[in-house]
PLY file of the C-alpha trace (Angstrom):
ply
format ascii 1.0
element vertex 473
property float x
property float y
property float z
element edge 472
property int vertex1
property int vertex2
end_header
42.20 3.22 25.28
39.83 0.50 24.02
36.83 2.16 25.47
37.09 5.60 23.50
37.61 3.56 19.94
34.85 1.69 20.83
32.44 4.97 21.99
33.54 6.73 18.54
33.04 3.35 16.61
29.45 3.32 17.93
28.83 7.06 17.12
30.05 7.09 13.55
27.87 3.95 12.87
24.89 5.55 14.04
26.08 8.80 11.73
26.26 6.84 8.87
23.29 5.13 10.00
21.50 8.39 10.79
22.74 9.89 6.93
21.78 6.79 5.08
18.28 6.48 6.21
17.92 10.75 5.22
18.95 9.79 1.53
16.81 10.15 -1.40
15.81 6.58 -2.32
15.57 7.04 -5.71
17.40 10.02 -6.49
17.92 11.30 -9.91
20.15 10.19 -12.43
19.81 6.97 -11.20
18.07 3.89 -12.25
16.35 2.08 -9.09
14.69 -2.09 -9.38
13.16 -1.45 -6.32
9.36 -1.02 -6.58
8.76 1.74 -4.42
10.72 3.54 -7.47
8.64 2.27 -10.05
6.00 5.48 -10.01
8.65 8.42 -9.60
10.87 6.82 -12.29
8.12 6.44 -14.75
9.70 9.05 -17.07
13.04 7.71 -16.48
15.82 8.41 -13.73
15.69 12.27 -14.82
12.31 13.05 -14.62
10.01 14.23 -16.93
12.50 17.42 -18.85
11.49 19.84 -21.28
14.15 21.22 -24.22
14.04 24.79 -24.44
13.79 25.66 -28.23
14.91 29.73 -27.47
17.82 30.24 -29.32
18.86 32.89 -26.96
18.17 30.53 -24.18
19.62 27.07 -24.30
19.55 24.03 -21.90
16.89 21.73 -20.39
14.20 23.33 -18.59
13.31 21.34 -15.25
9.54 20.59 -14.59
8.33 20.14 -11.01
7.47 16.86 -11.13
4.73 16.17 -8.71
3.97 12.35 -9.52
5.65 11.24 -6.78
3.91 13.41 -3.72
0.68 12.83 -5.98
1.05 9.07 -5.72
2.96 8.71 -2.25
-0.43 7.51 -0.81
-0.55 4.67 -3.42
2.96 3.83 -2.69
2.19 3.53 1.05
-1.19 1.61 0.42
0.62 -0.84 -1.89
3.25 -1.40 0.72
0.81 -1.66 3.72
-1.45 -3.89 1.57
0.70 -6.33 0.02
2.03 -7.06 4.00
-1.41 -6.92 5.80
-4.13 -8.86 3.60
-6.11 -10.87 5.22
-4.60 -14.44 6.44
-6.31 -17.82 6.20
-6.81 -18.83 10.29
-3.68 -20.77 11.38
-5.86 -23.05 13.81
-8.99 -23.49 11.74
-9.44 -27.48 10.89
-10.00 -30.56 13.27
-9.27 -29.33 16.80
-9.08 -32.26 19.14
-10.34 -32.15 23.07
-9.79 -34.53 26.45
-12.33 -36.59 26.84
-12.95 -37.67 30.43
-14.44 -40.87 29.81
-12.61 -42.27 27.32
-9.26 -40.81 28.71
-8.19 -39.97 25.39
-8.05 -36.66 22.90
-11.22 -36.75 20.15
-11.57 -34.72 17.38
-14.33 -32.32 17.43
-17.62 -33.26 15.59
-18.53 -29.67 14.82
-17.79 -28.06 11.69
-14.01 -27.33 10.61
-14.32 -23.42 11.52
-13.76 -20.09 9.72
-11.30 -19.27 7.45
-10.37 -15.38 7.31
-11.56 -15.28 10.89
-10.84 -16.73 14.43
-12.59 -19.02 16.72
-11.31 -19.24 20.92
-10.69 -22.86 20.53
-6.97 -24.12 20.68
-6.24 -27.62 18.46
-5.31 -29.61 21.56
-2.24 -30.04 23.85
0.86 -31.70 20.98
-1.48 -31.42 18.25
0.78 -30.24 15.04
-1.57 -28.03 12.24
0.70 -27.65 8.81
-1.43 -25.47 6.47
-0.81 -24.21 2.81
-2.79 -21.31 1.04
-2.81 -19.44 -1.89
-4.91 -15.78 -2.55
-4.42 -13.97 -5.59
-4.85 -10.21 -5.60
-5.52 -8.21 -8.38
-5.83 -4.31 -7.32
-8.22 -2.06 -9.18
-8.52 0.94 -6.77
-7.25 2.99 -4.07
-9.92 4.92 -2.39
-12.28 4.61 -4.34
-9.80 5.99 -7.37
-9.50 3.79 -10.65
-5.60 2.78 -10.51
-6.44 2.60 -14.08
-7.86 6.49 -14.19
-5.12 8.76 -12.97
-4.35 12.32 -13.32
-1.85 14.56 -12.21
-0.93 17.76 -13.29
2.96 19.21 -13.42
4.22 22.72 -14.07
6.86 24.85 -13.96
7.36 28.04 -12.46
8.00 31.44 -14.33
11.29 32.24 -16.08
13.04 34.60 -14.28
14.77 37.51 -16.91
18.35 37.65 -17.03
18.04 41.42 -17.20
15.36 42.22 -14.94
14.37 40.80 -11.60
10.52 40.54 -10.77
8.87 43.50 -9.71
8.34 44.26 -6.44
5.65 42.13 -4.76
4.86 40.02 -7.53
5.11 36.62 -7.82
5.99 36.60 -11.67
9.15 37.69 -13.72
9.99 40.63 -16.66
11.05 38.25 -19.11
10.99 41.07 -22.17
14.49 42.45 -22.48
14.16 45.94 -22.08
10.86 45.77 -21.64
8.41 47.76 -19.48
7.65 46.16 -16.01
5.10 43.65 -15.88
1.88 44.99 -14.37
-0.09 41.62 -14.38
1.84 39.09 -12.61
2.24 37.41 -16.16
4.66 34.81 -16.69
6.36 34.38 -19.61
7.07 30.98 -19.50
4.25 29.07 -17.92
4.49 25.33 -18.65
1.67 23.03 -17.35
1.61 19.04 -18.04
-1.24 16.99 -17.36
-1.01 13.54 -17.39
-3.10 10.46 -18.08
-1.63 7.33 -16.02
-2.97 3.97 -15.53
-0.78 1.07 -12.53
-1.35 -2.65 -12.50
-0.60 -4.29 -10.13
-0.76 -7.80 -8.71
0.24 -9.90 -5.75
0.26 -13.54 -5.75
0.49 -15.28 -1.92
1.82 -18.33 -0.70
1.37 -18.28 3.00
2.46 -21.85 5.03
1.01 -21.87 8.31
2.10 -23.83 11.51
0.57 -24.09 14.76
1.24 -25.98 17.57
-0.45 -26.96 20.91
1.24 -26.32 23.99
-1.85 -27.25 26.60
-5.26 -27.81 26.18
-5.47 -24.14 26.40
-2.40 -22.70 24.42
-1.05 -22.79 21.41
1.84 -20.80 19.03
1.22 -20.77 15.65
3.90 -18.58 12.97
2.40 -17.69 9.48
5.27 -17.36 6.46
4.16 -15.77 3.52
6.65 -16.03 0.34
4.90 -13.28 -2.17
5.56 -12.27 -5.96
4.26 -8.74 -6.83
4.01 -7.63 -9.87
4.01 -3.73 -11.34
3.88 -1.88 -14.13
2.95 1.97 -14.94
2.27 4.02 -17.98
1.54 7.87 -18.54
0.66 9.74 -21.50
1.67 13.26 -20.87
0.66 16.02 -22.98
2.54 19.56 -22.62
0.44 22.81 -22.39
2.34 26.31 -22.55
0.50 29.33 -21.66
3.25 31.28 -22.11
6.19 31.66 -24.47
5.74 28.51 -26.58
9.54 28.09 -25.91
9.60 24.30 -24.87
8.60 20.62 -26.27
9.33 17.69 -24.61
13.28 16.90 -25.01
13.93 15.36 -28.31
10.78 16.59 -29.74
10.14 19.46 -32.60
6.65 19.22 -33.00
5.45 20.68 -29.23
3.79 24.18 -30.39
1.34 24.44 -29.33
1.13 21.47 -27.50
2.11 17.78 -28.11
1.61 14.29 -26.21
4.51 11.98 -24.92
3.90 8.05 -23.48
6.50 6.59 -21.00
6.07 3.31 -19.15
8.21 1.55 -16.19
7.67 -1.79 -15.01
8.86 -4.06 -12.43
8.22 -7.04 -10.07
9.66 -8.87 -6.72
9.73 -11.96 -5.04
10.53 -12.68 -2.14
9.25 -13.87 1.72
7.02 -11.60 3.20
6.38 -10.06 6.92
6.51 -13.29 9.22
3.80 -13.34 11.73
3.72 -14.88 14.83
0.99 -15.61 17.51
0.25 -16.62 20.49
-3.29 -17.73 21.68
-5.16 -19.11 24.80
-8.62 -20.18 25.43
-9.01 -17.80 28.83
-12.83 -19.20 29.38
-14.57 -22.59 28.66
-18.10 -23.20 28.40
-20.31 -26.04 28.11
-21.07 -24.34 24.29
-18.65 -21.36 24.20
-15.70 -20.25 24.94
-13.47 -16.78 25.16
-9.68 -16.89 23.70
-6.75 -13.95 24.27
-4.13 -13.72 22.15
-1.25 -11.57 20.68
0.22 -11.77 16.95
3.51 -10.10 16.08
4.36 -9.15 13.03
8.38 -9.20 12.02
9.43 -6.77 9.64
11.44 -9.57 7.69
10.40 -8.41 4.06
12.00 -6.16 1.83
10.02 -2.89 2.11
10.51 -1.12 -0.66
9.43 -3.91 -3.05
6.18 -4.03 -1.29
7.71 -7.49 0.04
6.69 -6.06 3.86
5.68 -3.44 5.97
9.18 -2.13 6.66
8.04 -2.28 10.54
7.69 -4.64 12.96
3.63 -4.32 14.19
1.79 -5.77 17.69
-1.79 -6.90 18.02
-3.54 -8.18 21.24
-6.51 -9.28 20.16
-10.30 -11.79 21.37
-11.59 -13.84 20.08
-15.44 -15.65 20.90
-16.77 -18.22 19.50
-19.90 -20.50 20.07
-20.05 -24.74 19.57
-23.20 -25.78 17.13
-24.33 -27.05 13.97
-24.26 -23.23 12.87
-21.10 -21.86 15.18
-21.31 -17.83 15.09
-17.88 -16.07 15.94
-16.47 -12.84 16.34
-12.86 -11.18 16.54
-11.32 -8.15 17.54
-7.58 -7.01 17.89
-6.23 -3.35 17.50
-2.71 -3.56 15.92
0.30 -0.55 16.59
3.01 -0.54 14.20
6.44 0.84 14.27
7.89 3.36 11.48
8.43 2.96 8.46
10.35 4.38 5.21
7.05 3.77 3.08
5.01 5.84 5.75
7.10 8.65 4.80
8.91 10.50 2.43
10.99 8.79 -0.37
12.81 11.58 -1.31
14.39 11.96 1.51
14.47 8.82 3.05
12.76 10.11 6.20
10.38 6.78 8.38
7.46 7.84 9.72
4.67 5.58 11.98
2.75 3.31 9.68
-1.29 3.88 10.71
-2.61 1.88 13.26
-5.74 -0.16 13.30
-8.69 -1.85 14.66
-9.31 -5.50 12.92
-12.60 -7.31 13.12
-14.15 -10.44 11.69
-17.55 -11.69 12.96
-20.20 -14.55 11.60
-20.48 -18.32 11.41
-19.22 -21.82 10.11
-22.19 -24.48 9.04
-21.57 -28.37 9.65
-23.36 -29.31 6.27
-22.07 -32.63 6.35
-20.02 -35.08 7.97
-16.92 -34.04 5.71
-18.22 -30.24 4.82
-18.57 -26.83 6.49
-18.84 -23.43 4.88
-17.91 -20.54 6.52
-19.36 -16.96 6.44
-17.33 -13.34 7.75
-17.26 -9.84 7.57
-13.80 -8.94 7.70
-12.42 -5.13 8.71
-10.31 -2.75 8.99
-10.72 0.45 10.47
-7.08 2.34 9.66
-6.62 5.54 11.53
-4.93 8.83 10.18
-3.58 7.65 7.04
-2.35 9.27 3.90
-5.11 9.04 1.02
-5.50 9.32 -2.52
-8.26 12.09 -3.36
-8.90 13.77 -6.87
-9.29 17.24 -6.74
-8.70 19.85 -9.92
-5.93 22.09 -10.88
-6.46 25.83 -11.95
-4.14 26.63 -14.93
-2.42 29.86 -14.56
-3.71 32.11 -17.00
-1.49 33.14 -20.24
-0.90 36.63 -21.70
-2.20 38.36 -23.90
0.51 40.34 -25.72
4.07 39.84 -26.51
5.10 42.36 -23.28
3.47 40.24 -21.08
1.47 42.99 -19.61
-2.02 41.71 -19.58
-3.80 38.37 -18.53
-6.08 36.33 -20.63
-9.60 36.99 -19.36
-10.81 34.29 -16.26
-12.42 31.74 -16.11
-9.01 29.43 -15.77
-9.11 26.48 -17.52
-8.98 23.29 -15.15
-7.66 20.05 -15.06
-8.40 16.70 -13.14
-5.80 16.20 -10.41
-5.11 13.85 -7.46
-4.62 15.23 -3.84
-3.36 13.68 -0.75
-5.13 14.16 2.51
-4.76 12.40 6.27
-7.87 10.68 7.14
-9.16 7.49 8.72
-10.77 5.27 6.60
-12.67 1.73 6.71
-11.87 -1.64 4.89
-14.75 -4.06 4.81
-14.65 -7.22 2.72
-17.61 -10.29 2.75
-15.85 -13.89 2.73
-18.02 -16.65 1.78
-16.26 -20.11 1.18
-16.17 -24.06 2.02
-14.09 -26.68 3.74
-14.15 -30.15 2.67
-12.27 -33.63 4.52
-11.45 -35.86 1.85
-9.55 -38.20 4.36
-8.11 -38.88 7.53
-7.63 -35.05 9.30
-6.85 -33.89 5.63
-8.92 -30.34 4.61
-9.31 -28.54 1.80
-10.45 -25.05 1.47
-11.90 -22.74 -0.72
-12.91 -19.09 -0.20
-13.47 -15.61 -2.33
-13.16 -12.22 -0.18
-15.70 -10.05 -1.92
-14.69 -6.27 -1.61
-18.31 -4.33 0.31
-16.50 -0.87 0.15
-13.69 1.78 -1.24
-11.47 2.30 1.58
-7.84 1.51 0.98
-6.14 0.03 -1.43
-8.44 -2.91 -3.05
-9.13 -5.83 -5.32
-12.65 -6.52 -6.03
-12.70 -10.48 -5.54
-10.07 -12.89 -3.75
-9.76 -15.91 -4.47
-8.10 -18.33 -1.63
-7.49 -22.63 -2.04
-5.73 -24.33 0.58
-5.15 -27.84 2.38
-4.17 -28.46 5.47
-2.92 -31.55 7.94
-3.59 -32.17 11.96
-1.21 -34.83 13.36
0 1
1 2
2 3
3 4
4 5
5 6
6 7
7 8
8 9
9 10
10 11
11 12
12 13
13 14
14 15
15 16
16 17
17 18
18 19
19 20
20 21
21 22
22 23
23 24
24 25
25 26
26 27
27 28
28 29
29 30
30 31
31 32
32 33
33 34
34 35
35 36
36 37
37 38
38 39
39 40
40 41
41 42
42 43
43 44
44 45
45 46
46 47
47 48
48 49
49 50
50 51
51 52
52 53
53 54
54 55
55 56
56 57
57 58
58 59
59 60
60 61
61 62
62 63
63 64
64 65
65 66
66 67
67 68
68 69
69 70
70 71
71 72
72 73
73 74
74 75
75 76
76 77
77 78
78 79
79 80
80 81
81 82
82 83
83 84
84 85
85 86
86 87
87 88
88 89
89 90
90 91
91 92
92 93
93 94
94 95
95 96
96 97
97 98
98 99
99 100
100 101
101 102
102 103
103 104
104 105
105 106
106 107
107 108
108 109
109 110
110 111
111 112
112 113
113 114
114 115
115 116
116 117
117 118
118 119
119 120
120 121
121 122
122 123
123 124
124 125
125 126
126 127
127 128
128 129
129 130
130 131
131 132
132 133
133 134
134 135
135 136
136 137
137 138
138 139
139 140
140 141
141 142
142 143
143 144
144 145
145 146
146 147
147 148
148 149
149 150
150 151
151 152
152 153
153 154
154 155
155 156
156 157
157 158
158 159
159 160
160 161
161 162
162 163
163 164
164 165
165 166
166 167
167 168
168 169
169 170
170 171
171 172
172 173
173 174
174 175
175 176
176 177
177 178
178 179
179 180
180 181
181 182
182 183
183 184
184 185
185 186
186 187
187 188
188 189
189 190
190 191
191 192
192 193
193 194
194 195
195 196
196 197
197 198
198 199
199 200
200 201
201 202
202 203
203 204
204 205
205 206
206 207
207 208
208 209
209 210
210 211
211 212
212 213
213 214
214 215
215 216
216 217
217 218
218 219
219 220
220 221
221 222
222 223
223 224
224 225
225 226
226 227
227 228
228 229
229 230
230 231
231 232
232 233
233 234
234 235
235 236
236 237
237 238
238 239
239 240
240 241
241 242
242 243
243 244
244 245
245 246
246 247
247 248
248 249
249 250
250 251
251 252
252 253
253 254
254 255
255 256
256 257
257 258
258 259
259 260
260 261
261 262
262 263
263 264
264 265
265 266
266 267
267 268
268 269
269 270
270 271
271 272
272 273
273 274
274 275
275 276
276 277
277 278
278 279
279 280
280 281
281 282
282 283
283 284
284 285
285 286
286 287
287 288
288 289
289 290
290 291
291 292
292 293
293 294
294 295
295 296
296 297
297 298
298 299
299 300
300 301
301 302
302 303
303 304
304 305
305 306
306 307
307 308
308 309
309 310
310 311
311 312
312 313
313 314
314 315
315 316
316 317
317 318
318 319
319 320
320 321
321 322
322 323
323 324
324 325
325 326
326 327
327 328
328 329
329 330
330 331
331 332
332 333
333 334
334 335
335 336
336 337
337 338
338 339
339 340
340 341
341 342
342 343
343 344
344 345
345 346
346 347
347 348
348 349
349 350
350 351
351 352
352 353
353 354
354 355
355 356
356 357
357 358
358 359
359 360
360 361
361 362
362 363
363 364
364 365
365 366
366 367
367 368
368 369
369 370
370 371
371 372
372 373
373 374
374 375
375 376
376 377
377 378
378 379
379 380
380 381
381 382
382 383
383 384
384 385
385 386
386 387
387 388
388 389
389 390
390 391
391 392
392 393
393 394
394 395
395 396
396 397
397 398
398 399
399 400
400 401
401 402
402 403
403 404
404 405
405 406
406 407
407 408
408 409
409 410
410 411
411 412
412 413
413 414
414 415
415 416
416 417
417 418
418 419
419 420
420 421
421 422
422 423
423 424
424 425
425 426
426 427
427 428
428 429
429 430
430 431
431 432
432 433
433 434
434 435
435 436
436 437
437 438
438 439
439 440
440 441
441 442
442 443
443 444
444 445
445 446
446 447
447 448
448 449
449 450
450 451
451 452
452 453
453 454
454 455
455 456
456 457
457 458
458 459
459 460
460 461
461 462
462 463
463 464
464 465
465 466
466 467
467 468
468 469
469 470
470 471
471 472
């Protein structure tokens, strides 16, 4: 008897489960905190609505709002972004060796090693690392798009009559009472909005990093990043009617023939971010170099739809080479598969869908300058396959009438408007970071470093500031 509660238990959790997760996330009516609301809810928790001002036809007229689909690449950048930016290197610092002779672990005498990159070394077998950083991002495009430049265009589709269906095989309504059939496919009411909107946004990090050694030749190390992201939205919308002249904005009088309305929404979260944990060996020693495997994976412990995580859990085996010098060249590569996720797909509906995977890449060299100072010098990228991106593209206006039957079109060209578009595409991320570690004391370090944006690909910030300190007991 147990067994078939138990079986019917199970299958109504997954139900639920199953309904829940195909639920509109921010669904109208509704007022949503969560960020990944933030840019449908702009106008509110209704929508942008229009207030029909035809006596003989009363009520709000609905607008198709297309904000959300326009910006549901941002939404997925900002998510992706905010969870993947570049870490500081959990075992970068004093690494200590066996020495033969002396029978006892020395710290290396070359300089401290990268910082956004990887060398193959491993900090020596018990060797604690405890590192602190802090980056500051401040985002300023997405695909080469202005977040402070963009358009999108609404409208809303013909008025059907409530005497007259359309005629057959056209794709507009007789919205004349009475009136002859419509000849030109001529709405009568033809509503477009365009829209002016401008998104700030900014992430602050705090990422503590621990690594420990296991051998000579292994260590773990977990990064924990506790983030505060901060949003906020505005849009000036300005109503165009090509047709009737029967709306204005709800609440407004003075719409004809067109009129302007400014909404705003903002927001912000704090929280920990997507925990990362790795695992890395030195696989081949050298008199001067040596080859490293490893493996980081990524927990989906941050709250997705405040851009807190990733919303899935991701996997990346990865090399690392590195050489032993006054100037010490390196070079990393790792190609990272991620799980689904509900900012991969479709908010209004709640549906997950497979975040992009990628190939990650650093390459260049740390300097010993000094005795107590190295600087450190990477390319660091991204190559992120099929992903949803932010294009603009422009919007033909339908074309208004001519006479009060609605018989005859206004004579082409349409006007246009600026738009944005999404499209699947691979893209490339490809930063420059240039910074300095100094060791004021003891196996104390302190590090500073800016990541210098070399490209449009992806959601961006144009400079990146990183300080840190670290300890190795």
């Amino acid at each position: 008897m147990l067994r078939p509660i138990l079986v019917v238990a199970v299958f109504c959790v997954v139900l639920i489960s199953a309904v829940a997760n195909a639920q509109n996330l921010c669904p109208l009516g509704t007022t949503s905190t969560k960020l990944i609301c933030l840019i449908p809810q702009v106008y509110g928790p209704n929508g942008l609505l229009l207030q029909n001002t035809n006596s003989t036809v009363l009520g709000v007229a609905p607008i198709q709002n297309g904000l959300p689909q326009a910006l549901s690449p941002l939404n997925t950048s900002i998510a992706r972004q905010a969870s993947l930016v570049p870490l500081a290197s959990p075992s970068s610092g004093i690494t200590f060796s066996w020495d033969a002779a002396s029978k006892i672990f020395v710290a290396s005498t070359e300089s401290y090693g990268p910082i956004l990159s990887e060398r193959a070394d491993t900090i020596g077998k018990y060797r604690i690392y405890v590192g602190f950083g802090y980056q500051y991002f401040s985002f300023t495009s997405n695909d080469g798009v202005d977040l402070k430049r963009l358009p999108a265009v609404f409208t809303q589709p013909d008025t059907l009559a409530t005497n007259l269906g359309p005629p057959p095989g056209t794709l507009c309504s007789i919205n004349v009472p009475d009136g002859p059939a419509n000849k030109s496919q001529c709405g009568f009411i033809r509503d477009i909005v365009t829209s002016n909107n401008r998104i700030d946004l900014k992430l602050h990090q705090y990422t503590t990093f621990v690594t420990f050694g296991v051998t000579n030749r292994i260590d773990v190390s977990m990064a924990i990043p506790i983030q505060n992201i901060r949003m906020a939205m505005s849009s000036v919308a300005t109503l165009k009617d090509a047709g009737s002249g029967a709306h204005t904005f709800l609440g407004r009088t003075d719409c004809s023939p067109s009129c302007t309305t400014t909404s705003s929404n903002v927001g912000s979260a704090s929280g920990i971010g997507d925990i990362t944990f790795r695992v890395k060996g030195t696989a081949w020693k050298g008199e001067k170099s040596a080859l490293g495997l490893g493996v980081d994976v990524r927990a989906p412990t941050g709250d997705a739809q405040n851009f807190l995580g990733a919303g899935a859990a991701g996997f990346t085996p990865f090399l690392v080479w590195s050489y032993h010098a006054r100037i010490s060249p390196h070079a990393f590569v790792g190609y990272e598969v991620n799980g689904s996720s509900v900012v991969a797909g479709d908010i209004t509906t709640g549906k997950k869908e497979r975040l992009p995977g990628e190939l990650r890449y650093s390459g260049g060299a740390d300097v010993w300058l000094t005795k107590r100072i190295s600087a450190a010098f990477d390319l660091v990228g991204q190559q992120v396959f099929q992903a949803q991106r932010l294009s603009k593209t422009t919007f033909v206006e339908p074309l208004g009438c001519t006479d009060p039957s609605c018989d005859n079109l206004v004579a082409p060209p349409a006007p246009t408007d600026p738009n944005l578009g999404s499209t699947i595409g691979s893209y490339n991320i490809t930063n420059a970071s240039i910074g300095a570690k100094i060791k004021p004391f003891g196996n104390f370090v302190v590090t500073a470093n800016v990541l210098i944006k070399l490209n449009d690909g992806g959601l961006r910030a144009t400079a990146v500031p990183l300080v840190g300190v670290s300890y190795t007991f």
